[in-house]
C-alpha positions in Angstrom: 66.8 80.2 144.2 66.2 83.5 143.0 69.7 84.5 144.6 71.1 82.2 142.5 69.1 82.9 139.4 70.6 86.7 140.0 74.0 85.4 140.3 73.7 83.4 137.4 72.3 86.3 135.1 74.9 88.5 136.2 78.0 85.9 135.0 76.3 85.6 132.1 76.4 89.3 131.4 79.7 89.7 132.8 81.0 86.6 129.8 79.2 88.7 127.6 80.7 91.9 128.1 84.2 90.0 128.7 83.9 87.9 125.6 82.9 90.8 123.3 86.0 93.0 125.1 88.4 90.2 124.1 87.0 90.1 120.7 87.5 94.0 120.1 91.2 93.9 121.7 91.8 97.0 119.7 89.2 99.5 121.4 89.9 99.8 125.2 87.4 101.6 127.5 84.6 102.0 125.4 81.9 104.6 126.2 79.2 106.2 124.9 78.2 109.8 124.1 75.2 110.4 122.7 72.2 108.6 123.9 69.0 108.5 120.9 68.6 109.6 117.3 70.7 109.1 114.2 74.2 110.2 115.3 76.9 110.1 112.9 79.9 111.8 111.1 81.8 112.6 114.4 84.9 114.1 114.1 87.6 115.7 116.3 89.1 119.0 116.8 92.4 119.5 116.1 93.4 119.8 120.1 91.2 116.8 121.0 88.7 118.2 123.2 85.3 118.2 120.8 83.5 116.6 118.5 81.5 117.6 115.8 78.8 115.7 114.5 75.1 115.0 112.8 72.1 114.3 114.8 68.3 113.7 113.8 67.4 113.2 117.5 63.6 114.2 117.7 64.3 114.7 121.6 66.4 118.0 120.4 63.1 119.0 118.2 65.0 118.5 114.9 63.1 117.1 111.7 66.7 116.4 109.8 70.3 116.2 110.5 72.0 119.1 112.0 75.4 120.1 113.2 76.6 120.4 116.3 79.4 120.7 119.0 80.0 117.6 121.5 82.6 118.6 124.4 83.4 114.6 125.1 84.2 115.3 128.5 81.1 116.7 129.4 79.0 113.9 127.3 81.7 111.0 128.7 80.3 112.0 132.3 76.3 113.8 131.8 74.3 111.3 129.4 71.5 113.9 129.4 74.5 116.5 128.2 72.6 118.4 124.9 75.5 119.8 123.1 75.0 123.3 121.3 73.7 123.1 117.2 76.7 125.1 114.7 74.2 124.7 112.3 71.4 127.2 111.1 68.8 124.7 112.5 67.0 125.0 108.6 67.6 122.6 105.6 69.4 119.5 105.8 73.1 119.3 106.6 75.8 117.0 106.3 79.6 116.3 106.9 81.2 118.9 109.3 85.1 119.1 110.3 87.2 121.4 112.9 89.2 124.0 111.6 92.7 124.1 112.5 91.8 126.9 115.1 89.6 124.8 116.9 87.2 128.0 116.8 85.3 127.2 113.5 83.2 124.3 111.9 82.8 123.6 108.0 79.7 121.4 107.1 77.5 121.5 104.3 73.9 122.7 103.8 70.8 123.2 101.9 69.5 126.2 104.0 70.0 128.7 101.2 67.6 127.3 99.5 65.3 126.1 101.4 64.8 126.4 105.3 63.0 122.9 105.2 64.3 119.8 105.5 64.4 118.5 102.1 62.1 115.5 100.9 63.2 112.5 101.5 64.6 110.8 98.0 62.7 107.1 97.6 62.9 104.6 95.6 60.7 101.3 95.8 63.3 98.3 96.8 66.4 100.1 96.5 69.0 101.8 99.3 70.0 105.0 98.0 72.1 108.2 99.2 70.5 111.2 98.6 72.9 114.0 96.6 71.0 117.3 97.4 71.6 119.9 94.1 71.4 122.4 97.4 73.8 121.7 99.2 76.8 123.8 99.5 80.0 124.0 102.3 80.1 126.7 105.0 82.2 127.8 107.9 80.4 128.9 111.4 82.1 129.7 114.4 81.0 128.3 117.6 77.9 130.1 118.3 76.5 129.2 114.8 77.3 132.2 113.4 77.9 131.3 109.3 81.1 133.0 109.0 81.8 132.3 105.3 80.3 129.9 102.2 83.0 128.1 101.0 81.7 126.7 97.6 78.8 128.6 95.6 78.1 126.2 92.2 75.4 124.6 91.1 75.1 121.2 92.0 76.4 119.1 95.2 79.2 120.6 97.0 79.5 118.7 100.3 81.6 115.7 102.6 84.5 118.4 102.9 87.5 117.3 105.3 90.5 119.0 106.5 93.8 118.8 106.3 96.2 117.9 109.5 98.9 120.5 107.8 95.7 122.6 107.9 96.2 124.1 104.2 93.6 122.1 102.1 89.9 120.9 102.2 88.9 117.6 99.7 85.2 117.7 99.3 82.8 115.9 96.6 81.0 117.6 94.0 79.2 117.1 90.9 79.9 120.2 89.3 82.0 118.6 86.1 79.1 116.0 85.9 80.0 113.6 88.1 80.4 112.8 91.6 84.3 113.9 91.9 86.6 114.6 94.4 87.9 118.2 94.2 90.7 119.8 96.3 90.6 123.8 97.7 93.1 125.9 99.9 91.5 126.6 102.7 90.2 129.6 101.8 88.5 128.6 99.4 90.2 129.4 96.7 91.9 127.2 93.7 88.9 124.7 93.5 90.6 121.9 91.8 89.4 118.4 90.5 91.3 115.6 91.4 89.3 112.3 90.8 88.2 111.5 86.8 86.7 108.2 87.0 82.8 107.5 86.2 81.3 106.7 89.5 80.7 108.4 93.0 84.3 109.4 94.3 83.3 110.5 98.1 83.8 110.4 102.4 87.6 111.5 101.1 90.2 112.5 104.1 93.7 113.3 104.5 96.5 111.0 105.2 98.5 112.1 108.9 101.2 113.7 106.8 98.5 115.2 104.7 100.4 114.3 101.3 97.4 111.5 100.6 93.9 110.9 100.5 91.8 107.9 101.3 88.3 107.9 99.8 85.5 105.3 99.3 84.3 105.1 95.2 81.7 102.9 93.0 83.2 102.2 89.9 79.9 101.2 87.7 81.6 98.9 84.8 79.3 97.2 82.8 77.0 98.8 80.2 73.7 98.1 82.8 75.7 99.6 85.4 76.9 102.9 83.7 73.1 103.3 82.6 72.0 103.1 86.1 74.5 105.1 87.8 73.7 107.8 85.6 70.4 107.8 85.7 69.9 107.6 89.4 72.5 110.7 89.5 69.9 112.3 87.3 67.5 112.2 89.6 69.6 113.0 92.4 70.5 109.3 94.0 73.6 107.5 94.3 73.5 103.6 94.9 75.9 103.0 97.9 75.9 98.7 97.6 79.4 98.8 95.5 81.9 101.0 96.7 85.9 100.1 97.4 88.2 101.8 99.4 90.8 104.1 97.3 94.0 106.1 97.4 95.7 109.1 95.5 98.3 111.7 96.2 96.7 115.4 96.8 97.2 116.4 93.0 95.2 112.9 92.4 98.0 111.3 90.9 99.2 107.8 91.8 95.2 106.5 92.1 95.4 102.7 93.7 92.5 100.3 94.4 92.7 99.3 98.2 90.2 96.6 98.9 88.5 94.6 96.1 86.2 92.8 98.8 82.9 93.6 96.9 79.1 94.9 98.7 80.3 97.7 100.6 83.2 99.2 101.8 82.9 102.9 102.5 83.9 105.5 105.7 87.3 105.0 105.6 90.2 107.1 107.8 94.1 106.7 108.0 95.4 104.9 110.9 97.9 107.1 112.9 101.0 106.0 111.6 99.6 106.3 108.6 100.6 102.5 107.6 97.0 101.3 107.5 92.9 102.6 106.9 90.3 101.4 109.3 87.1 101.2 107.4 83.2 100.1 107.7 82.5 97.0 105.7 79.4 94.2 105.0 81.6 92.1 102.9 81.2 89.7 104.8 77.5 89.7 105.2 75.2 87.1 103.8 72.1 89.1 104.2 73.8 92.5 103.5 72.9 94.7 106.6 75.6 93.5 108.6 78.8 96.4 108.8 81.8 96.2 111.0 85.1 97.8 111.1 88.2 96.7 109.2 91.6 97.5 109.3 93.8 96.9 105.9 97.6 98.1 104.9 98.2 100.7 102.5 99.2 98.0 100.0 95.9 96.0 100.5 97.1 93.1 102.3 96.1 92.4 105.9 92.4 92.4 106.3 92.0 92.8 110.4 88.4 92.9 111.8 88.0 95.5 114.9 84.3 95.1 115.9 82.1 92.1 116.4 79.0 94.0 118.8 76.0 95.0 116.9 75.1 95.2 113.4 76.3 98.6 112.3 79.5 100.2 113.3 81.5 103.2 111.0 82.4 107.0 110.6 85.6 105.7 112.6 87.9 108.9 113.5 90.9 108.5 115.2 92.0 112.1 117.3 95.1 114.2 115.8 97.3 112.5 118.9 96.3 109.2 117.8 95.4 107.7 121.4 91.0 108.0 120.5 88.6 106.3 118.3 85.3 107.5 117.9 82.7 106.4 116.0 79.0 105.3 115.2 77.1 102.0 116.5 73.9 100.9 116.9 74.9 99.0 120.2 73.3 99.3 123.4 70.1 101.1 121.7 67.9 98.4 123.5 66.1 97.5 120.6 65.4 100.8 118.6 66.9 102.0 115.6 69.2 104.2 117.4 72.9 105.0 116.2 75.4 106.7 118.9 78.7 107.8 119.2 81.0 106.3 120.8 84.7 106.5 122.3 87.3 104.0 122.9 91.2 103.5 123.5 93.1 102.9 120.9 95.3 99.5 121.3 97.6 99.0 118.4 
């Protein structure tokens, strides 16, 4: 009996695991990285080989997000593998990215100003972003040494990404008053706006050719809305529950509304070829917590759902070589509030 009660609990499993493979047709080989904490905002170097990412993971002795440098080799074999922090280890930090060299790391930080974490910004019955007035973009190298501070202005400078051509950085900042997109060479120099409409323009990265940009936006319309979208900025909040996906060229020019699926759609990244954007959505949620990956064309036709396991999967990257996937789920956390990384196959 209990034989067949084993035998029976392991089909089961194995249907499981098969039906939900089936399901996901486009990730292959699946397999996770990080094991515990918030783990988020992976993305790769330019030769494939690492990661960098966020973690909260209170098993590394960290009180807030930090930065640090997965080698997915090492963390695909060793799941007690504790990559080495790039960050400062004080304030809060936030969206890192390779350099082209593969040597250095950009993220953004509050640790000028304070080498706490910051407080955490709260509001009774609402889900809000925090926009940090401290937080500014820096490159380390690979022993956490800060090597140069890219932006220096008051307000939020963060959610920088590079280029695959390897000559410009988009970031966000609210240095003109809003929550803009701006463009830099990456040196820093010739900060330029790019983005002009009244709402949070963020999560912004390069097209494969690097001639675009794909970027997630809340475009507050009505007279209620504009009131509330500027006062939460005010105080240092951005209400993430209405954003669509966007595209522009680099100068900003030829702007174009991707998805119009309402709730949220937010975290996207070009598909290799460039033709599509995978993105994180809970469009189709009736309770609202509820986000899976999407791919859609360029031109906004062909909605495709990727993930059906678990109830939050985003940050997708694919790698430079376009064969990798990686990105964030709360999956196989056995019942905690865990988010991981994880790795798959590509399968067009």
């Amino acid at each position: 009996m209990k034989k067949n009660i084993l035998l029976l609990t392991l089909f089961i499993g194995f249907t499981q695991i098969t039906f939900a493979q089936q399901k996901e047709k486009h990730l292959k080989n699946i397999t996770q990285l990080t094991f515990g904490g918030d783990n988020a905002e992976a993305y790769f170097s330019f030769d494939n080989k690492n990661l960098s990412f966020q973690s909260n993971n209170k098993a590394w002795c960290l009180k807030c997000d930090q930065i640090f440098n997965l080698n997915i080799k090492k963390a695909a074999k060793d799941t007690t593998y504790k990559p080495p922090m790039i960050s400062t280890g004080f304030g809060r930090t936030t969206c890192s990215y390779f350099l082209p060299n593969n040597k250095q790391i950009l993220y953004a930080s509050t640790h000028l100003s304070n080498k706490d974490c910051p407080a955490e910004l709260k509001v009774k019955g609402k889900y809000l972003w925090a926009v940090y007035s401290d937080f500014d973009i820096f490159i380390s190298d690979l022993n956490g040494k800060v090597v140069k501070q890219l932006t220096n202005s008051k307000g939020y400078d963060a959610e920088a990404t590079v280029s695959p051509k390897g000559d410009k950085i988009v970031f966000t900042s609210d240095r003109s008053g809003d929550l803009e997109l701006w463009t830099m060479n990456i040196d820093s120099t010739n900060q330029t706006q790019i983005t002009f409409g009244l709402g949070y323009d963020g999560g912004a990265f390069f097209s494969p050719d690097g001639n675009q940009i794909v970027f997630r936006a809340s475009r507050p319309k009505t007279e209620e809305e504009v009131k509330e979208y500027k006062e939460y900025l005010k105080q240092g909040y951005v209400a993430p529950s209405n954003m669509e996906i966007y595209t522009c060229n680099i100068d900003g020019s030829n702007l174009k509304q991707i998805t119009n699926l309402g709730k949220a759609n937010w975290a996207p990244f070009y598909t290799p070829k460039g033709n599509k954007i995978i993105f994180s959505s809970n469009h189709h949620s009736q309770k609202g917590y509820d986000f899976q990956l999407y791919t859609i064309n360029i031109d906004g036709t062909g909605l495709e759902k990727i993930t059906e396991e678990s109830l939050f999967n985003a940050f997708p990257m694919f790698s430079p070589n376009g064969k990798k996937l990686v990105f964030s789920s709360n999956r196989n956390n056995h019942g905690t509030r865990d988010t991981n990384l994880f790795i798959a196959d590509w399968v067009d």
